[in-house]
DRENROTI-424709 format. One line per field, with one value per residue (C-alpha): x, y, z. Coordinates in steps of 0.5 Angstrom, whole numbers. Last residue first. Example, Ala and Ser with C-alpha at 12.3 -4.5 7.8 and 13.67 -1.06 7.14 Angstrom:
REM residues 2
c1: c(27 | 25)
c2: c(-2 | -9)
c3: c(14 | 16)
//
This chain:
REM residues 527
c1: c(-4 | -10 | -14 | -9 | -9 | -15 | -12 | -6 | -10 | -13 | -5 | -2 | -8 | -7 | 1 | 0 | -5 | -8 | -5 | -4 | -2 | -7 | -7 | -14 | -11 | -12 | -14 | -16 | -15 | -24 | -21 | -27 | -23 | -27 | -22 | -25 | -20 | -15 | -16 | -17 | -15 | -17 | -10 | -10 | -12 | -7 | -2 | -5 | -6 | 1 | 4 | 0 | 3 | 10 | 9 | 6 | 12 | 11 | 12 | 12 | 8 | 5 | 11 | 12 | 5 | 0 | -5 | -1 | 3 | 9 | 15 | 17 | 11 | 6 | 4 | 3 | 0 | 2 | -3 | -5 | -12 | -15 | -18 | -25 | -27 | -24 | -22 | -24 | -22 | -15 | -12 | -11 | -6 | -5 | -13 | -15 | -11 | -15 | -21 | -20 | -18 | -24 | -29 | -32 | -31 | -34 | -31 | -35 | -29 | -34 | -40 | -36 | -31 | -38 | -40 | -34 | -33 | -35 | -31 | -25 | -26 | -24 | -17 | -16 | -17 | -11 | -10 | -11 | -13 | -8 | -6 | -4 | 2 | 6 | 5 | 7 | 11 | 9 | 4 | 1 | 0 | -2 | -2 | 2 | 9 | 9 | 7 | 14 | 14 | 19 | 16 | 11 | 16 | 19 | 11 | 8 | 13 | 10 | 3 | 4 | 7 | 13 | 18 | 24 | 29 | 34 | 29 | 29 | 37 | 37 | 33 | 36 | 43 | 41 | 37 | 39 | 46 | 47 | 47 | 48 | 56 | 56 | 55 | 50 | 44 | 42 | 35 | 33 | 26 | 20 | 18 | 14 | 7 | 8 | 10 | 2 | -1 | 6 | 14 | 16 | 23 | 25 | 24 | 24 | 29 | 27 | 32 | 31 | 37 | 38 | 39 | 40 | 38 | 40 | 37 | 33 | 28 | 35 | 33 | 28 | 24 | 19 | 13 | 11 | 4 | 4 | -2 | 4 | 8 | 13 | 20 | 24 | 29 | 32 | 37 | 38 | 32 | 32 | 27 | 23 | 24 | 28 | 22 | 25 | 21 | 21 | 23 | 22 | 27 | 23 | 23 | 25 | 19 | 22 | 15 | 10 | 12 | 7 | 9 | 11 | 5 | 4 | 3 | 6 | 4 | 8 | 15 | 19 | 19 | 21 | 14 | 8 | 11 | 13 | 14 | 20 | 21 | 26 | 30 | 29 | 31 | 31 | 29 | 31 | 38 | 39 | 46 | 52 | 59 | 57 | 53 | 52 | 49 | 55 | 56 | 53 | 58 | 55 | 55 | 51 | 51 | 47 | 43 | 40 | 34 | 30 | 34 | 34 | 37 | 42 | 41 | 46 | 47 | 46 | 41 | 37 | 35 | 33 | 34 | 30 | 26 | 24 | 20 | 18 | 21 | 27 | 33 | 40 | 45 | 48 | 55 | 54 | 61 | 59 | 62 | 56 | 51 | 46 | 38 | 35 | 28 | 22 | 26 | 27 | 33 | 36 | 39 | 43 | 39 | 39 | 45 | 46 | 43 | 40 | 34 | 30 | 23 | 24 | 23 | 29 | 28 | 33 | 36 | 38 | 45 | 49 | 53 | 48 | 44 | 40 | 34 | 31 | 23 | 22 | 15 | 10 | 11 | 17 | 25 | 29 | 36 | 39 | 45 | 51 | 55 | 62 | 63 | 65 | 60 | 57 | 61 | 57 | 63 | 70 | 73 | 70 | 68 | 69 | 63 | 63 | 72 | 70 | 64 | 69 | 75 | 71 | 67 | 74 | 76 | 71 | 70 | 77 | 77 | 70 | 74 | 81 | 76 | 72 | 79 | 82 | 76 | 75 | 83 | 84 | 78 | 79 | 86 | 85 | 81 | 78 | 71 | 68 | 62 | 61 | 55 | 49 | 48 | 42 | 47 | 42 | 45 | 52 | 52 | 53 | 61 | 62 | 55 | 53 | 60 | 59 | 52 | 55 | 61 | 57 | 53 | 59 | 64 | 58 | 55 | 62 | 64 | 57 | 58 | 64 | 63 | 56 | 61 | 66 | 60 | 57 | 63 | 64 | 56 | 58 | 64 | 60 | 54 | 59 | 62 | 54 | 49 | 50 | 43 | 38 | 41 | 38 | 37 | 41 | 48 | 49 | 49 | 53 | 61 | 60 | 55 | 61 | 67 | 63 | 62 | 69 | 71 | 68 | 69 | 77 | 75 | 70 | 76 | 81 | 77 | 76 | 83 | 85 | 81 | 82 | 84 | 79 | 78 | 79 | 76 | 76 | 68 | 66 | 69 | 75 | 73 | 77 | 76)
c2: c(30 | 28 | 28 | 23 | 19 | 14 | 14 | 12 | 6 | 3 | 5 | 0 | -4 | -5 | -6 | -11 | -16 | -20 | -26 | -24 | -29 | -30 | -38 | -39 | -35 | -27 | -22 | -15 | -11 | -8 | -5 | -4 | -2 | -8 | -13 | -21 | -22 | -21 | -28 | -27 | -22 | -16 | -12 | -13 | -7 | -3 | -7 | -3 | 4 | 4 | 2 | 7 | 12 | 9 | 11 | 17 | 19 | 22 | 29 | 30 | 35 | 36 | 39 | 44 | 46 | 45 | 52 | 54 | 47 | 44 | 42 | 37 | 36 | 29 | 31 | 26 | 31 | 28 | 26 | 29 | 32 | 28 | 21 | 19 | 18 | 17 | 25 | 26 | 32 | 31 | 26 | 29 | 26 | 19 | 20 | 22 | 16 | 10 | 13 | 13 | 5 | 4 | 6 | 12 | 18 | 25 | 31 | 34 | 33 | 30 | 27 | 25 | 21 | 18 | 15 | 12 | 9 | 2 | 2 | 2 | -4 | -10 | -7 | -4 | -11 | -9 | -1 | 0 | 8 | 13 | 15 | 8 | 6 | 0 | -6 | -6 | -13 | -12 | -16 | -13 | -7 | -1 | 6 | 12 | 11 | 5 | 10 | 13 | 13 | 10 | 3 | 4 | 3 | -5 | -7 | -1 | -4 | -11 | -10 | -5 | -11 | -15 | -10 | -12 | -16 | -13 | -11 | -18 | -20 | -14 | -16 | -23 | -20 | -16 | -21 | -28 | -28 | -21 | -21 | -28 | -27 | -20 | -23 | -25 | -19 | -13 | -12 | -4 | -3 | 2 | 8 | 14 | 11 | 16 | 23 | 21 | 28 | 32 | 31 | 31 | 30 | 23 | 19 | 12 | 5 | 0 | -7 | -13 | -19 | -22 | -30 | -31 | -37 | -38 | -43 | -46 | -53 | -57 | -53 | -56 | -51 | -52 | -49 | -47 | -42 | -35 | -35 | -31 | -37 | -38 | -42 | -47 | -48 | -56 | -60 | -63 | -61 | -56 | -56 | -50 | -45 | -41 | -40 | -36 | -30 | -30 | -26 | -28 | -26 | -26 | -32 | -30 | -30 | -33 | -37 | -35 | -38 | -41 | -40 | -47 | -50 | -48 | -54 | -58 | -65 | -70 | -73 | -66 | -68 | -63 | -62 | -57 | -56 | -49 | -51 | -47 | -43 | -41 | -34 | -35 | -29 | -31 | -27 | -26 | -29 | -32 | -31 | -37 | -35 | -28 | -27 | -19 | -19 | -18 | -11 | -6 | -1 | 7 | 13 | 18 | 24 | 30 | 32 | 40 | 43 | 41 | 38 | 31 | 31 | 25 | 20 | 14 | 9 | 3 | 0 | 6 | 8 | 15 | 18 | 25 | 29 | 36 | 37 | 36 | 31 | 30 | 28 | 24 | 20 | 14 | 11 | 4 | 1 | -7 | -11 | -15 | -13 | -8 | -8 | -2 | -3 | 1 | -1 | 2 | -2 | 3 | -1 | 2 | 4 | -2 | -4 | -10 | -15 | -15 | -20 | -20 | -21 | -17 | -9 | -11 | -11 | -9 | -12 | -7 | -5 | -6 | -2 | -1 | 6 | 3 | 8 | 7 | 9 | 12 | 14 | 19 | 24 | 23 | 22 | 19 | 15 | 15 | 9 | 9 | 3 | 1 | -6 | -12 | -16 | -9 | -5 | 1 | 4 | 3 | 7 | 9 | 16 | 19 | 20 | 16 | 16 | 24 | 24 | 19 | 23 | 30 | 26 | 25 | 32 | 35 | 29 | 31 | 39 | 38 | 34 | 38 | 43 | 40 | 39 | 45 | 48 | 45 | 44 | 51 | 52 | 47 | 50 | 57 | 55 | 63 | 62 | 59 | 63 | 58 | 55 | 59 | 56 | 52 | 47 | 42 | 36 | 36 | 40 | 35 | 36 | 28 | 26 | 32 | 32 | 25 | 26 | 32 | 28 | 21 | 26 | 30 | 23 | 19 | 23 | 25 | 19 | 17 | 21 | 20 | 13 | 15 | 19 | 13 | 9 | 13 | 14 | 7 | 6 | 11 | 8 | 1 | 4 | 6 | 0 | -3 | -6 | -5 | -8 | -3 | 2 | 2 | -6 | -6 | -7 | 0 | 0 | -6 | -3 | 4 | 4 | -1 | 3 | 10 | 7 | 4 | 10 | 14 | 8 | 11 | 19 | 17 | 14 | 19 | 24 | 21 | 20 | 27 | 31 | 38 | 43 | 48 | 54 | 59 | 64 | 71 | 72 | 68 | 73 | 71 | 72 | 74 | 72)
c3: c(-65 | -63 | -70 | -72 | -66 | -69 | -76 | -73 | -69 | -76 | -79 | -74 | -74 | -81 | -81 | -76 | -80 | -75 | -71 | -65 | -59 | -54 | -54 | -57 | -63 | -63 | -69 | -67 | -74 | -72 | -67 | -62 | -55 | -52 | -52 | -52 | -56 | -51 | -49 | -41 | -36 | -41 | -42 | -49 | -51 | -47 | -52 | -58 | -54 | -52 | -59 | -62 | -57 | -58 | -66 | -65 | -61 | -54 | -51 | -44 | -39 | -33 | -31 | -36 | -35 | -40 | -41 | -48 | -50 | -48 | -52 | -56 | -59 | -60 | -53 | -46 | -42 | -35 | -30 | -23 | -25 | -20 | -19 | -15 | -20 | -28 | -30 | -37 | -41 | -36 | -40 | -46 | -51 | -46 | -43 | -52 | -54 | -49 | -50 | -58 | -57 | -53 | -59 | -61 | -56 | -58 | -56 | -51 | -45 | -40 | -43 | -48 | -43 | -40 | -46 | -48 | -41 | -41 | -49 | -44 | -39 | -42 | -45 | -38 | -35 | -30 | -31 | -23 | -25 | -22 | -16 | -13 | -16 | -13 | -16 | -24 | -25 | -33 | -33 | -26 | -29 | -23 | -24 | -21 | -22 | -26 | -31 | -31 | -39 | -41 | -38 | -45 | -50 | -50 | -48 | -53 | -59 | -58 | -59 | -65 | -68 | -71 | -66 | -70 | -65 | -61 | -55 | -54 | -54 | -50 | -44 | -45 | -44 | -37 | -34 | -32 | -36 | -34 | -28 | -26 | -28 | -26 | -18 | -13 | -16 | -14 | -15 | -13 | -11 | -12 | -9 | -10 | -6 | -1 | -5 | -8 | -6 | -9 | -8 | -1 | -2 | 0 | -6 | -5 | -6 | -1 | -3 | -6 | -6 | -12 | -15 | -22 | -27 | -34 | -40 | -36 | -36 | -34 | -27 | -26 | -22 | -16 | -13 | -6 | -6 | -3 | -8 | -14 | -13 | -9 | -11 | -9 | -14 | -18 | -20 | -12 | -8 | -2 | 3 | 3 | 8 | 3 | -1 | -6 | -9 | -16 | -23 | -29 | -36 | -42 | -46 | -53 | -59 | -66 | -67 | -61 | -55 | -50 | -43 | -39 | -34 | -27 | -22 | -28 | -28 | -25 | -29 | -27 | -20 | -14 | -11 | -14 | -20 | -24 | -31 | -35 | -42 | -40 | -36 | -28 | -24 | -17 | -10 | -3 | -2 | 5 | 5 | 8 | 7 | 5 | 13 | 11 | 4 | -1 | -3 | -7 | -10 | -10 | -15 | -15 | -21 | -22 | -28 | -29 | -30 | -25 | -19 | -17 | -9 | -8 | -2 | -1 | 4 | 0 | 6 | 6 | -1 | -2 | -9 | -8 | -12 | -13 | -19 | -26 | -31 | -25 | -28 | -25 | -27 | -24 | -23 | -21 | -19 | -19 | -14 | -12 | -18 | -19 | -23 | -21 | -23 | -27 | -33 | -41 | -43 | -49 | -55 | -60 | -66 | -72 | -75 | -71 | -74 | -81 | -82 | -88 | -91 | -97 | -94 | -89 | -82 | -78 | -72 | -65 | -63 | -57 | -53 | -48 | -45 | -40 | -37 | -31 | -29 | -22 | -20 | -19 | -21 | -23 | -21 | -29 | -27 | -33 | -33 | -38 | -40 | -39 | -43 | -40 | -41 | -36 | -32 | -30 | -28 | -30 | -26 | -20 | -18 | -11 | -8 | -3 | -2 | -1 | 4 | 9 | 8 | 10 | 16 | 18 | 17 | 20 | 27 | 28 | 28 | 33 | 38 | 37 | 38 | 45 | 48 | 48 | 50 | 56 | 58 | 58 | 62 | 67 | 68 | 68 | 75 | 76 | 80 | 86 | 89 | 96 | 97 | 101 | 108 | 109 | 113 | 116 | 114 | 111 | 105 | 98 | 95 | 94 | 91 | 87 | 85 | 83 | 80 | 75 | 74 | 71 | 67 | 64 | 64 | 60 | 55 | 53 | 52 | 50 | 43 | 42 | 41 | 38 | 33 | 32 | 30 | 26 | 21 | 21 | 19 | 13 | 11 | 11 | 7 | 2 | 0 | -1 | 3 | 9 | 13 | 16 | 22 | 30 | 30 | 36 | 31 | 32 | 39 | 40 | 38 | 40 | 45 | 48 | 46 | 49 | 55 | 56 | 54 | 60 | 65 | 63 | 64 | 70 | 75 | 73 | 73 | 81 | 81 | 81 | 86 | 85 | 91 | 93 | 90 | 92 | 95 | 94 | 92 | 97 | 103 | 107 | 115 | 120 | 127)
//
């Protein structure tokens, strides 16, 4: 009998209901991984505009994905299955080849697929990174917002339309006439709706702006500014949401249950004469049971307290999210990350925080003390140190500045050893580690800081990216509030200023120009 060789075989007959079969399972699959996958904890909540195009994107390619994934295994099984040896065949299979059918439809299909997913991926990419007229609306301005990368932190720049006062040389007041407003934060404060556009700078070297649930990522390049922009948007159950936080502006009581006739739990912060409350930001206990009139808060104890909200001139609540570098930037890349505010309208935005942070930064700073509280968050010293008067709980390269005011004539001493310039008092401490911080290294910490110079470029030795200038002027004020950082009444300082006068309350009462010039006198010899 006549045989045909395996080489000439053709190829047996194809079983169309089969694939028919496994191509609709195949999309019943890939619909199913699409819509619930996602929504199994695989991505963080959608924040922004943005974050929903992104997610929209993803769930077509896990749809693709699966389909495939679905029809390629689920045929593999089957034909293992249907074209299976019978029992006791050791026989070789039949070399089967030359079906143009199968190869036309496996590479047609895979590049319309392909060409698909590069065109939609290409729209999705566009309507991100678009810009959005107006951006950075606020009261009813656009405005410009620097985001600056560093080791190791970030620091925010608001560059408002608005004007600072002037104090006159005969006691007077002129409003308005001043320099225009910078808002210097180590937060990014956003509102729902808000069409944020930010410029990026790195002081050093690569960073990354990462923040997961706005689905935005954007290299920091040396040398050159870069832009993200993205819409944040309501949290996901709009009708009901859970808000993180609140911004309260006032001068309130915190207490302990919702009756402003009992005793504060927390009594309202003393003002100094024309002093403005500052913006407060709390963790809401949403846990709590609601009272008419009033917020339920949590303390820094973990602690449940209550705001009349009579006591209040605005309140704002806010939703925090994650935003870190994801370059590998340094031994403290870990710690680089800090958190977006989004607040629940611009009404609240800038009601809670925005016009009362520039209301307080129009005023003439009337001490040293004052200037390196509005200045010092410029410098990205959140980044590395921890503060908690200004909300600094991230850092952990450098020293814990807590109580700084009381420790630094401790290491006057030591700070001589090391550098072989002699350290007189605390405040002398504090401008040699701004002017030159690696002439004494407090253990176990390394030479990681910055040179904060008094010149616009970098010294011989100091490398660019350990270098920043600062103005006399904001280093005096620096060193003036570090002072009064002890954790007590800051007259128990030890940085050994002799114009160093405070009432019982902690309020300064000395002569500003004379711990002004007593400090200067101090920096002088390190300018």
């Amino acid at each position: 009998m006549a045989t045909v060789s395996q080489e000439h075989q053709s190829s047996p007959k194809v079983r169309i209901m089969p694939v028919i079969v496994f191509g609709v399972l195949s999309l019943i699959f890939g619909i199913v991984m699409g819509i619930i996958a996602p929504n199994l904890g695989m991505l963080p909540e959608a924040a922004s505009v943005e974050a929903q195009n992104t997610d929209t994107l993803f769930r077509v390619l896990i749809f693709i994905g699966s389909v495939v994934f679905f029809l390629v295994q689920g045929l593999v099984y089957y034909a293992a299955w249907a074209f299976r040896a019978p029992a006791n065949d050791d026989s070789d299979g039949p070399n089967l080849h030359g079906n143009f059918m199968l190869e036309v439809v496996w590479t047609i299909i895979p590049a319309v697929v392909v060409v698909f997913i590069a065109i939609y991926a290409f729209d999705i990419w566009q309507r991100n990174t678009t810009s959005t007229i107006p951006a950075n609306l606020v009261a009813g301005d656009s405005i410009r917002i620097n985001s600056i990368g560093q080791r190791f932190g970030w620091s925010f720049e608001y560059l408002t339309n608005a004007r600072a006062d002037v104090a006159n040389p005969d006691g007077t007041i002129s409003e308005g006439t001043g320099d225009p407003i910078v808002l210097n934060t180590s937060i990014l404060y956003v509102y729902v709706g808000q069409n944020v556009e930010l410029d990026l700078e790195t002081r050093d070297v690569i960073h990354s702006f990462w923040s997961p649930e706005m689905r935005v990522k954007q290299d920091l390049l040396p040398g050159r500014i870069t832009t993200l922009r993205f819409t944040p948007i309501q949290p996901n159950d709009a009708s009901n949401p859970a808000w993180d936080g609140v911004m309260v502006v006032g001068n309130f009581n915190l207490y302990a249950s919702p009756d402003a006739t009992t005793e504060p739990l927390v009594p309202a912060a003393v003002l100094e004469e024309g002093e403005l409350p500052a913006p407060v930001a709390f963790d809401l206990d949403n846990s709590a049971t609601p009272a008419e009139g009033y917020l339920a808060v949590k303390t820094e104890d973990g602690e449940t307290a209550y705001i009349f909200l009579s006591e209040t001139q605005a309140t704002g609540r806010f939703n925090r999210y994650r935003l870190i570098c994801a370059e590998l930037c340094g031994g403290g890349h870990a710690d680089m990350w800090n958190y977006i505010y989004m607040f629940e309208s611009a009404e609240a935005y800038e009601s809670a925080w925005y016009q009362p942070m520039v209301d307080i930064a129009s005023v003439p700073a009337g001490s040293p003390i004052e200037l390196g509280e509005q200045v010092i968050n410029s410098y990205g010293c959140s980044g590395c140190h921890m503060l908690s008067s200004l909300g600094w709980a991230v850092g952990v390269t450098g020293p814990n500045l807590d109580g700084i005011g009381s420790r630094a004539g401790s290491r006057t001493i030591d700070a001589t050893g090391q550098s072989g310039n002699e350290v007189l008092n605390g405040a002398e401490y504090l401008v040699q580690s701004l002017r030159n911080p690696h002439s004494y290294l407090v253990p176990p910490y390394g030479p990681v800081m910055r040179v904060f110079g008094s010149g616009e470029n970098a010294p011989s030795g100091v490398p660019a990216s350990l270098y920043m200038p600062m103005p006399q002027e904001d280093l005096i004020g620096i060193v003036a509030f570090l002072c009064t950082q002890t954790g007590a009444n800051p007259a128990s300082s030890t940085c050994g200023l002799e114009n160093w006068e405070f009432d019982d309350a902690g309020n300064f009462t000395g002569d500003a120009q004379a711990l002004y010039d007593e400090i200067s006198l101090i920096a002088g010899e390190y300018e």
